[in-house]
Structures are given as structure tokens and as C-alpha cells.
N, C-alpha and C positions, 0 to 999 in steps of 0.2 A: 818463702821465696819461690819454689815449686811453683805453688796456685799462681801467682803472680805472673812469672815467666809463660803457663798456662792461658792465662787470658790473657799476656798480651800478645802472645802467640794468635788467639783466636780473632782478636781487634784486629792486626797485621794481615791477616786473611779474609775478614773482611772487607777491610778499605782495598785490597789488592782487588776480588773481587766486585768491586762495585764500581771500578776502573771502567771506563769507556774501551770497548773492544781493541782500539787499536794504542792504548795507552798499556793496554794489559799485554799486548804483544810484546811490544817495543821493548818494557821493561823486564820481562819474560826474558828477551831473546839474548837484549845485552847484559842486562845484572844476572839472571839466574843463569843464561846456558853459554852465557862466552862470547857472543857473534860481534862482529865489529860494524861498525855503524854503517857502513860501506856496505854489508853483507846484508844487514837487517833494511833497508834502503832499496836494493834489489828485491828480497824477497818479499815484501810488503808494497811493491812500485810507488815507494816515498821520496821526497827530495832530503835531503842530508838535513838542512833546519828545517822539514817536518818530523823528522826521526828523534834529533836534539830537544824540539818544543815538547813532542808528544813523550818524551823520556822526562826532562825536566816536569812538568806535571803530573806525572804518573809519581815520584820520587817525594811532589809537595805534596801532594794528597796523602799521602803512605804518609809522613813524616809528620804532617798533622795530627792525625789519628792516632800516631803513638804519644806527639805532644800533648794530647785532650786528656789520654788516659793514665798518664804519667803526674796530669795537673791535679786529676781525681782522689 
């Protein structure tokens, strides 16, 4: 269970990385460090559903990734 939680650890870090810069932000800002979408919006000069789309994508891609390796 280790090894496993391991790799998919390393898959999740992958696909996070392979994110498009401002999807890796976005998802960054609101899921890992707290910022509200309002905030994250200001500081990236996004509109509110470009913050939403670029979070929603960032979130299927990541979500994919672990569904591929879960199908494995």
C-alpha cells in the first residue's frame, strides 16, 4: 500500500507539473495555499470565469491521471 500511495503520489506530481502555467497557478493558489478567487483574479489580471475555467481544467487533468492509474 506504501509503493502504491508512492507512485501515485509521483503520477499527481506529474500531471500537476505538466499543467499549463497559468492552470498550475490557479490550482496552486486556490486548492493548495487558500486564496479566494477574487484574490487569485487580481493577482494573475484574470477575469473571475477565466480563473474558474483555468481551475476546472487543471482539477480534470489531475483527476484523470489518477483515474489512468488507478484503471492500471
Amino acid at each position: 500500500a506504501l509503493l502504491a500511495n508512492e507512485q501515485l503520489q509521483v503520477i499527481i506530481n506529474e500531471a500537476f507539473h505538466a499543467l499549463p502555467a497559468m492552470q498550475r497557478a490557479t490550482i496552486t493558489m486556490i486548492d493548495m495555499e487558500g486564496y479566494k478567487i477574487d484574490e487569485v483574479c487580481n493577482i494573475l489580471d484574470i477575469s473571475s470565469s477565466n480563473a474558474r475555467v483555468l481551475l476546472h481544467r487543471a482539477r480534470v487533468a489531475i483527476h484523470q491521471c489518477i483515474e489512468q492509474y488507478q484503471g492500471n
